[in-house]
VEXKOLSE-415565 format. One record per residue (C-alpha): residue in one letter; x, y, z. Coordinates in steps of 0.2 Angstrom, whole numbers, padded with zeros to 4 digits, always signed. Layout:
AXYZ/...
***
This chain:
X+0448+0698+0436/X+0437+0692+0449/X+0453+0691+0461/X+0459+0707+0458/X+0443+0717+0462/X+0441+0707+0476/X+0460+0713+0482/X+0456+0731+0479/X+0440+0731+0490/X+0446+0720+0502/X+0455+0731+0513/X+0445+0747+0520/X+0459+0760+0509/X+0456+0747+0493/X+0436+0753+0494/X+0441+0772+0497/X+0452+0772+0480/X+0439+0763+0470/X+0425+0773+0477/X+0434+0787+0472/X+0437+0782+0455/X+0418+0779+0451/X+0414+0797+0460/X+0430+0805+0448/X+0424+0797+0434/X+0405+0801+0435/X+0410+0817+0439/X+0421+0820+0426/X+0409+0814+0413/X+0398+0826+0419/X+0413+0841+0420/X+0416+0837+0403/X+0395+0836+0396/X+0393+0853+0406/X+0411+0860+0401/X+0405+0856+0382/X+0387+0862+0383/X+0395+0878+0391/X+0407+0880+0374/X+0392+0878+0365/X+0380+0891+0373/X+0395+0904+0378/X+0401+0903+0361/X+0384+0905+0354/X+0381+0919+0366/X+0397+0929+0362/X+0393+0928+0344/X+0378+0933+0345/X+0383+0950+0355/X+0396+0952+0341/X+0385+0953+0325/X+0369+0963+0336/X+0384+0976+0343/X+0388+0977+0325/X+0371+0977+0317/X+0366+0992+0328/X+0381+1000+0325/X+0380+0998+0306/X+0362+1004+0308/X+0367+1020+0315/X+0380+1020+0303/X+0369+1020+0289/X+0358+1034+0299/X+0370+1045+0298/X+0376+1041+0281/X+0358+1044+0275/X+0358+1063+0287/X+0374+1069+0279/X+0370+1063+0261/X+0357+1077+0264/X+0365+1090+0272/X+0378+1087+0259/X+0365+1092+0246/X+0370+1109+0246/X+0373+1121+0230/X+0393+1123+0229/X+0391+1139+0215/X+0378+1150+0225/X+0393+1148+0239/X+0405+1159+0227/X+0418+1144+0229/X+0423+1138+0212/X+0422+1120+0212/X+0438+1116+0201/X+0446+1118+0219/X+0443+1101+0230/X+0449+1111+0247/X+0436+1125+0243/X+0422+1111+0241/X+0426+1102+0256/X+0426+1115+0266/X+0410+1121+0261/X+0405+1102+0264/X+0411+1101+0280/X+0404+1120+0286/X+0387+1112+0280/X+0387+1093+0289/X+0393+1107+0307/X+0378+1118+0302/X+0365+1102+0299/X+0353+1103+0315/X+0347+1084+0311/X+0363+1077+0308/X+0370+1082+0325/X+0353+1081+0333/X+0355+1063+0326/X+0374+1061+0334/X+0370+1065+0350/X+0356+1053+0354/X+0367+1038+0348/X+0374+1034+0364/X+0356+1030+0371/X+0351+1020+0355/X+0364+1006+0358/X+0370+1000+0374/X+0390+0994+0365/X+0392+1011+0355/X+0405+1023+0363/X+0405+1037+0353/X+0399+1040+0332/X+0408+1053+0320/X+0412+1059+0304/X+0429+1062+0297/X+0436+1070+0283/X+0448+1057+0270/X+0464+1061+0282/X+0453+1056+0296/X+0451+1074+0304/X+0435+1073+0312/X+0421+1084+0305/X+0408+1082+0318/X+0407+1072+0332/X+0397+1065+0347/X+0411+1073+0358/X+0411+1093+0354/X+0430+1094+0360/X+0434+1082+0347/X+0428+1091+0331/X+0444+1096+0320/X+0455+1085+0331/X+0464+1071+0321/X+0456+1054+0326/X+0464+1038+0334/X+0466+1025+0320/X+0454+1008+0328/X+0454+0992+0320/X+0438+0987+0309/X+0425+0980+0318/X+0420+0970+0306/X+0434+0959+0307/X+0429+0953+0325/X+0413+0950+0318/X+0420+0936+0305/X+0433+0929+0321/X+0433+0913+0327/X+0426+0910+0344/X+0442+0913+0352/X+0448+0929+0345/X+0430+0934+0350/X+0432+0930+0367/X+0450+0935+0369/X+0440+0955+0363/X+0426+0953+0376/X+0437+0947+0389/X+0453+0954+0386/X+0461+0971+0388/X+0446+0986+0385/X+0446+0993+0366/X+0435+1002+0356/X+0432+0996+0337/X+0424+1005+0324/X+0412+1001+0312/X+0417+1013+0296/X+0406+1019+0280/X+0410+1032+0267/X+0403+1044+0264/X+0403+1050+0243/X+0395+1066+0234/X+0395+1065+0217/X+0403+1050+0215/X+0419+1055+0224/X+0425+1052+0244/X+0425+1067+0255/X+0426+1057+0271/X+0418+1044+0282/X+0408+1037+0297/X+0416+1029+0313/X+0404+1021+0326/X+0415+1014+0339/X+0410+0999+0348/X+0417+0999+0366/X+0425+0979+0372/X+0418+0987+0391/X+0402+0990+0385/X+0402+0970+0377/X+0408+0964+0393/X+0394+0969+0403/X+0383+0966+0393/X+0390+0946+0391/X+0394+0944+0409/X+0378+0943+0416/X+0372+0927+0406/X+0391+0920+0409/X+0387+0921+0426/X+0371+0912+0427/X+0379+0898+0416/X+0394+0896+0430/X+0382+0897+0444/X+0372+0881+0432/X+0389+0872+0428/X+0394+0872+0447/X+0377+0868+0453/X+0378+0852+0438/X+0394+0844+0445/X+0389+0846+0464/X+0374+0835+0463/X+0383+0823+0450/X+0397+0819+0464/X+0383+0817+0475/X+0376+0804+0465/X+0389+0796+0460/X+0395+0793+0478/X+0378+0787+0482/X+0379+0776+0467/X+0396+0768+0473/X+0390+0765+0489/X+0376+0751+0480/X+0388+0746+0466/X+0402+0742+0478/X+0391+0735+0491/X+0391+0717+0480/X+0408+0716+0478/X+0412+0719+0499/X+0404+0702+0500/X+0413+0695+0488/X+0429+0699+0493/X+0425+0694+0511/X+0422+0679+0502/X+0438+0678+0495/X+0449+0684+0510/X+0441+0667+0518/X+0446+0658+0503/X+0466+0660+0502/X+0466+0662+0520/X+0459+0644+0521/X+0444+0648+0533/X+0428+0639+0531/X+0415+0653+0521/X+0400+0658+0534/X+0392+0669+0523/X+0372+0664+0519/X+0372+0655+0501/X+0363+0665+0487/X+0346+0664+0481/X+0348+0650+0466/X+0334+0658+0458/X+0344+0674+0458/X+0351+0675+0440/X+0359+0693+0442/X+0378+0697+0442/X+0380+0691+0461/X+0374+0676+0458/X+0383+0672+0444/X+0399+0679+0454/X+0396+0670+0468/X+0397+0653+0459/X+0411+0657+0449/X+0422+0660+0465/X+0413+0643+0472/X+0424+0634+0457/X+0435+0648+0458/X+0438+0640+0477/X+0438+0622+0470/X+0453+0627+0457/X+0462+0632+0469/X+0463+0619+0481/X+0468+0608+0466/X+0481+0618+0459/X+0490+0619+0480/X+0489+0601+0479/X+0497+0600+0461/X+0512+0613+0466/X+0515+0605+0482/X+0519+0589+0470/X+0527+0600+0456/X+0538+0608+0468/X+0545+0592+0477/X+0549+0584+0461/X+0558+0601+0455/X+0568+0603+0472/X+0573+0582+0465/X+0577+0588+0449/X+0589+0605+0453/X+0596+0594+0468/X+0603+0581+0455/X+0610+0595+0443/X+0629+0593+0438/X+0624+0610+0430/X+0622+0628+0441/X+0608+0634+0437/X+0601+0650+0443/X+0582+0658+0439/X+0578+0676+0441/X+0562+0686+0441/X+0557+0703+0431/X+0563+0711+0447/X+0582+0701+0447/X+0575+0690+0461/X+0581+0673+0462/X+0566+0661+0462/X+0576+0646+0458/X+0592+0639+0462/X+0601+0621+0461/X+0611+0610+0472/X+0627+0613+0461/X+0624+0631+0460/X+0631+0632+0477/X+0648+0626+0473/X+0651+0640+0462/X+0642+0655+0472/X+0651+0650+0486/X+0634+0655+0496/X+0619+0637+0504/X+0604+0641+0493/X+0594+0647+0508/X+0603+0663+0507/X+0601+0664+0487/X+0582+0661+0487/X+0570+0677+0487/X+0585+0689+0486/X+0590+0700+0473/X+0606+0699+0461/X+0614+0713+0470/X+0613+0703+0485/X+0619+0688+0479/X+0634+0693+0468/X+0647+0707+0475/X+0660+0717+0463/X+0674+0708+0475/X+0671+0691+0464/X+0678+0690+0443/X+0659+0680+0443/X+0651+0693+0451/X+0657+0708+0444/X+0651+0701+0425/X+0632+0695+0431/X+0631+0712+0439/X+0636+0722+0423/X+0626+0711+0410/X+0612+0716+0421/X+0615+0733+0424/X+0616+0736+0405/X+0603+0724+0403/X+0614+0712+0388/X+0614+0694+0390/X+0630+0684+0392/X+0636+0671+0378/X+0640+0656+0383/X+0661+0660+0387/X+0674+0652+0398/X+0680+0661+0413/X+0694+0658+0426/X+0691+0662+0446/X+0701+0668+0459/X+0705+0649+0464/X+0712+0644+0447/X+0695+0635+0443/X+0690+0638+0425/X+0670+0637+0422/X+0658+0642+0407/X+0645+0654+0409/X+0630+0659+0401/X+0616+0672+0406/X+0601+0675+0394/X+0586+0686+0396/X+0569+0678+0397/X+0556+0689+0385/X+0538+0687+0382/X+0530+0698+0368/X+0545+0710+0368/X+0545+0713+0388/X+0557+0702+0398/X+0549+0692+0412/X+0566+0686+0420/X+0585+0679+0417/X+0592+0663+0417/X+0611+0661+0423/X+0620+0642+0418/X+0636+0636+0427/X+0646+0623+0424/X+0664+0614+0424/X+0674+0618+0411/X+0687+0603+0413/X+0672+0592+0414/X+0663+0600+0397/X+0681+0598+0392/X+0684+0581+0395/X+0666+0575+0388/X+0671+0585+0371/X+0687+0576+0369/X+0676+0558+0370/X+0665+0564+0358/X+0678+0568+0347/X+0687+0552+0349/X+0673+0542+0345/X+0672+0554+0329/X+0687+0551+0324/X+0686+0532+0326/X+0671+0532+0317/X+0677+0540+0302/X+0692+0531+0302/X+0682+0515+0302/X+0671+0525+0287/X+0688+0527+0277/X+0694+0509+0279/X+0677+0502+0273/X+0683+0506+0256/X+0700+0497+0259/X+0692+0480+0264/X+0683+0482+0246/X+0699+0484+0237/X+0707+0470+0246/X+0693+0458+0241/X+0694+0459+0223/X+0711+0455+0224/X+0709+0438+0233/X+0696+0433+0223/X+0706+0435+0207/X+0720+0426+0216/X+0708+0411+0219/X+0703+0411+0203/X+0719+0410+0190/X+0726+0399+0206/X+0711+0387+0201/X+0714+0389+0183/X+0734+0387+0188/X+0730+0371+0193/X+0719+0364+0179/X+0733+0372+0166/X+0749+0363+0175/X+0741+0345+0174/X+0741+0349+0154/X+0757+0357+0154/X+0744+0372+0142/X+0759+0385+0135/X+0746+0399+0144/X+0753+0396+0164/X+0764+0407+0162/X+0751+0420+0159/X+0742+0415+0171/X+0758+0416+0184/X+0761+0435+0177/X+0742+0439+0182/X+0744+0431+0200/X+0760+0441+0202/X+0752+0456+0198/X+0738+0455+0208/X+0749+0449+0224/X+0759+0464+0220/X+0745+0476+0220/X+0737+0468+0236/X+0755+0472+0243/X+0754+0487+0239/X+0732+0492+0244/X+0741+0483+0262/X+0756+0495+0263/X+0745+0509+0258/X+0730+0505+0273/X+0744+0502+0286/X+0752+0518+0283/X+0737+0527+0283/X+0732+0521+0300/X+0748+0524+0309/X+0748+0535+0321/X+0757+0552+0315/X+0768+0563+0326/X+0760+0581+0323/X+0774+0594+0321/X+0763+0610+0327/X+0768+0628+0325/X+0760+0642+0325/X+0757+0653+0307/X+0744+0663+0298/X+0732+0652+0288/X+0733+0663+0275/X+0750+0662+0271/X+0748+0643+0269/X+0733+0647+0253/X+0745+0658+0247/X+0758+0642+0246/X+0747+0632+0237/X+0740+0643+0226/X+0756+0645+0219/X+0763+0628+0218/X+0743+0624+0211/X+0746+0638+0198/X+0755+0627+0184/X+0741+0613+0185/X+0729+0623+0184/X+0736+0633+0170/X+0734+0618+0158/X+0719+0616+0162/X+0716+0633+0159/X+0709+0637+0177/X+0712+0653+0185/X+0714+0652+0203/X+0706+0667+0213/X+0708+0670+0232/X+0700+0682+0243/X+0709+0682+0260/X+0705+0696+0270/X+0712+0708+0279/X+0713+0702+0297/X+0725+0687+0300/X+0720+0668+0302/X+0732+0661+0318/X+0730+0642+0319/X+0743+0630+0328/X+0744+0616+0317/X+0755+0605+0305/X+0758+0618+0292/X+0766+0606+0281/X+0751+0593+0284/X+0740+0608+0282/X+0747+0612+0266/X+0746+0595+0260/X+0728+0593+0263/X+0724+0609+0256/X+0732+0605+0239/X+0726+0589+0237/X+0707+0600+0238/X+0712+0612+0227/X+0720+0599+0210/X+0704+0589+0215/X+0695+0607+0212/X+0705+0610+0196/X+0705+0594+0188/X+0687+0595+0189/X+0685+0609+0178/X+0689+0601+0161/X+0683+0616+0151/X+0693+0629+0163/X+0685+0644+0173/X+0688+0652+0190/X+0691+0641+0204/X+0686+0651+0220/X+0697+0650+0236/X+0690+0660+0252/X+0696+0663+0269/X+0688+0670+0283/X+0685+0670+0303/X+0670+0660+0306/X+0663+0663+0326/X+0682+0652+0334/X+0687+0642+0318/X+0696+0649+0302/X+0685+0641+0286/X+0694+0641+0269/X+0682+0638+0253/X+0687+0633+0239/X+0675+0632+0226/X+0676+0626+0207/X+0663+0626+0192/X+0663+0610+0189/X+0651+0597+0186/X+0645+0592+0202/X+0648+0578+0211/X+0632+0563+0208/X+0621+0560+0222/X+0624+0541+0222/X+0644+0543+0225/X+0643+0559+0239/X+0644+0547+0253/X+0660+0540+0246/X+0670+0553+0242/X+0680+0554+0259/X+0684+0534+0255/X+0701+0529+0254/X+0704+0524+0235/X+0686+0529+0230/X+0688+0538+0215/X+0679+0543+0199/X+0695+0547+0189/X+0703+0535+0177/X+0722+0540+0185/X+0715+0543+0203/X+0721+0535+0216/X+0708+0540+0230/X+0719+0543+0243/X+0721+0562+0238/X+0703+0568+0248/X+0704+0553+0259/X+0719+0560+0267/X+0713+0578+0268/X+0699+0573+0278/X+0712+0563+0290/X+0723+0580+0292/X+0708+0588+0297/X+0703+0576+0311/X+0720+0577+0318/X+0718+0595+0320/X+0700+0593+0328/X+0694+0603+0311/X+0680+0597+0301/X+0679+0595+0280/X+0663+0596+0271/X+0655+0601+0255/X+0641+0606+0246/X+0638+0602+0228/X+0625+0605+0214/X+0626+0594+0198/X+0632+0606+0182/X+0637+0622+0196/X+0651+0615+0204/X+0657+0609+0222/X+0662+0618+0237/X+0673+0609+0248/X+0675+0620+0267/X+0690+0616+0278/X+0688+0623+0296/X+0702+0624+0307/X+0702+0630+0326/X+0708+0647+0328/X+0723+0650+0342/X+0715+0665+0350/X+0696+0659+0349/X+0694+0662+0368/X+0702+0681+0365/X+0689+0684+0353/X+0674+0679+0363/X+0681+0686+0377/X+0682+0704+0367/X+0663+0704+0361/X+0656+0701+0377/X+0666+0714+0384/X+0662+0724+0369/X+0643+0718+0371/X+0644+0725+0390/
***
């Protein structure tokens, strides 16, 4: 934070910009105290105008409601007007409010009583006037105005869009009764004008305060910059010195200041110290890295938040086509052009910002590579890319070692079972061939037995022999290409009868979209049947046994799961052993040889079981047009 403020004020346009920060915002804290006390006080002012404009006008209202009440006292019968006719009374009325000397005395000293009142008058229920201030008005039919009142109850805005807005006149109304009934009423009218001159004269003097408030506020706030900025001048001298590597000639600080300097000005000391240590660590770091990405088979390629290339490797060359110098420090538009099948896919992954799964292209040379771009994210905001290279034949050929030494292994896993069967065998051969011996000097009647029981066991040592040699000859793969589906559909029909007595229900979901594999269909089929009776003859009470098919990232998987009883945990690791088996007529070749077919194929067979739910054994088999598909998402991801 230190390092920052010293950056800003460093440089003589840095101290401007803060400076006028602390001048803006001292200013604007004061623009907004003033522009808040002004609301206050104008608000309360207009308000106050409102309700005295009103309360003199409903003064004189009530003045002249207390004149007419009396001139209205007047006897109707001595008039010779009979009072059954409402038009003959008010007449009479209204002749005797126009002869009333007090009541239009009273009328035409209301202008002078109140400075907002425009004009007063008395006007008959249609709102003819009877008398009023303005003689040529009497008998005229009065403008309709808006209630006075209303502003009166307004919120400080409506007020001030009256006072301020375009000039109206309001009235104040009263009725006025004679024996109970309505014969007219009172209009004062309150002129906006009148309010407005009245107003602007305090406005004024509260603008001429507010103007005079934020003047001396920028005033001292720029004086008050110059000393709080004058600190941090020093220090970022201080600091200029220190990255520049000069040697600091500034005086030291008082030690027995404690203020904020001070302390400052020994953090920046360690500060100094950190630094010089962490040069001398990157110097290291950095040589071993260029060690490390020179010795890279891999191309690797390391991008900033702005797509600058900070790091590169040795190898990455081979594949750019470009010496890292002109890679280093530019950006990915420079470094890959839409001429290049390479180029054109890093620039579009970054232009729609969509990270590249790791897929296998082909080059304009025939060279076939695998490429992977991911972005680099840190709390939800990316902070840089990473883009991988690498040789596809030689990912290729170290794939097909690990396989082969997969494969030896589980071949070597199977036969461990075979050197079991072969054992017991021999020993019961040595053991009647001992007995053989001791029976013959006697001439016993039971050699013969003895002679049936080591013909047996030499024939069935034939046979376990036979049975291992075939198994580990190499077969001839007759492939073909075919829909996987259509191989489950083959053996759920020739399943169909076993599971029948069993009374199993086979049940297939297959899916729409097809399952191309290049295999050994009849190998295939094979190894999936042997799966499925395995399935079926597990289920000694019946039920459903499950098969599913479906597309699995490059691999078709086929599941086929029973609801049997599980397989125990102390035999799971046997189960792929050939003759392991838990069956009375088992042989233990049937799984066994299943999980070879699959080898062949480069597929996989597992399962996963639960003792009293079942087992589901998965078959996985590489899919044809695995690269295809890849290819499509990313070109859909993009």
């Amino acid at each position: 934070m230190i390092a920052a403020t010293a950056g800003v004020v460093g440089s003589p346009m840095g101290q401007i910009r803060l400076k006028t920060k602390l001048v803006l915002s001292i200013s604007g804290m004061v623009v907004a105290l003033v522009g808040l006390f002004s609301y206050f006080y104008v608000s309360r002012m207009v308000r106050q105008r409102i309700i005295e404009a009103y309360d003199s006008a409903d003064f004189i209202a009530k003045e002249i409601q207390e004149s007419a009440r009396r001139a209205s006292q007047v006897d109707v019968g001595s008039s010779l007007v009979t009072e059954a006719d409402p038009q003959q009374v008010q007449k009479v009325l209204e002749e005797a409010l126009k002869a009333d000397v007090g009541l239009n005395t009273l009328l035409q000293s209301v202008i002078g009583f109140s400075p907002t009142v425009s004009d007063a008058a008395i006007a008959d229920v249609n709102g003819r006037a009877i008398v009023h201030t303005d003689p040529s008005a009497i008998g005229t039919q009065l403008e309709e105005r808006k209630d006075f009142q209303e502003i009166r109850n307004g919120s400080f805005t409506e007020q001030l869009k009256v006072v301020f807005g375009v000039p109206r006149v309001y009235n104040v109304y009263l009725p006025i009764q004679r024996e109970g009934q309505r014969f007219g009423d009172i209009r004062v009218g309150i002129s906006t004008v009148f309010l407005e001159s009245e107003v602007q004269p305090q406005l004024r003097r509260a603008l001429y305060f507010s103007v005079f408030a934020i003047l001396i506020s920028m005033m001292v706030a720029a004086g008050l910059s110059n000393i709080a900025l004058r600190p941090l001048e020093a220090i970022g001298r201080r600091l200029d010195q220190m990255t520049a590597g000069v040697s600091d000639t500034a005086p030291e600080p008082d030690p027995r200041r404690t203020d904020e300097y001070a302390l400052v000005h020994t953090k920046i000391d360690r500060l100094g110290r950190q630094i010089r240590d962490v040069k001398e660590v990157f110097s290291a770091l950095k040589e071993n890295l260029d060690q490390i990405m020179g010795a890279l088979q891999d191309g690797l390629v390391l991008f900033t938040r702005d797509t600058r290339v900070v790091l590169v490797s040795a190898s990455a060359e081979r594949f750019i086509g470009r010496p890292r110098g002109e890679i280093l420090g530019n950006p990915v538009e420079e470094v890959f052009t839409d001429a290049t099948k390479l180029g054109r896919i890093v620039l579009d992954s970054f232009a729609l910002h969509r990270p590249i799964p790791q897929r296998e292209i082909e080059l304009e040379n025939g060279r076939r590579i695998q490429i992977g771009l991911d972005f680099i994210a840190e709390r939800g905001e990316r902070i840089g890319a990473l883009l991988t290279m690498r040789d596809a034949e030689s990912v290729r050929r170290i794939e097909n070692e690990i396989e082969l030494s997969r494969r030896l292994a589980a071949i070597g896993r199977l036969t461990s079972g075979v050197a079991h069967e072969v054992k017991n065998p021999i020993n019961a051969i040595v053991v009647h061939l001992e007995l053989l011996r001791e029976k013959m000097r006697e001439s016993d009647p039971d050699t013969r037995r003895h002679m049936d029981v080591i013909g047996r066991e030499i024939h069935r040592l034939d046979r376990v022999v036979e049975m291992l040699v075939d198994f580990n000859r190499p077969v001839e793969l007759r492939l073909s290409d075919f829909d996987l589906r259509r191989v489950i559909e083959d053996v759920t029909l020739l399943a169909s009868p076993e599971a029948a007595k069993q009374g199993v229900r086979i049940e297939t979901q297959l899916g729409k979209e097809a399952l191309p594999v290049r295999a050994d269909a009849d190998l295939i089929k094979q190894a999936l049947l042997n799966v499925v009776l395995n399935g079926v003859q597990a289920m000694s009470s019946g039920g459903a046994l499950n098969i599913t098919a479906r597309q699995q990232d490059s691999a078709a998987t086929i599941e086929v799961k029973d609801q049997g009883g599980g397989i125990p945990p102390e035999v799971r690791d046997k189960v792929f052993n050939l003759y392991f088996t838990t069956k009375k007529t088992g042989s233990g070749i049937g799984l066994a040889m299943s999980y070879r077919v699959l080898q062949l194929h480069n597929g996989a067979l597992d399962f996963v079981t639960e003792v009293g739910r079942g087992t589901t054994f998965r078959l996985l088999l590489p899919l044809t047009v695995a690269s295809q598909h890849e290819q499509a998402e990313v070109i859909t991801q993009t």
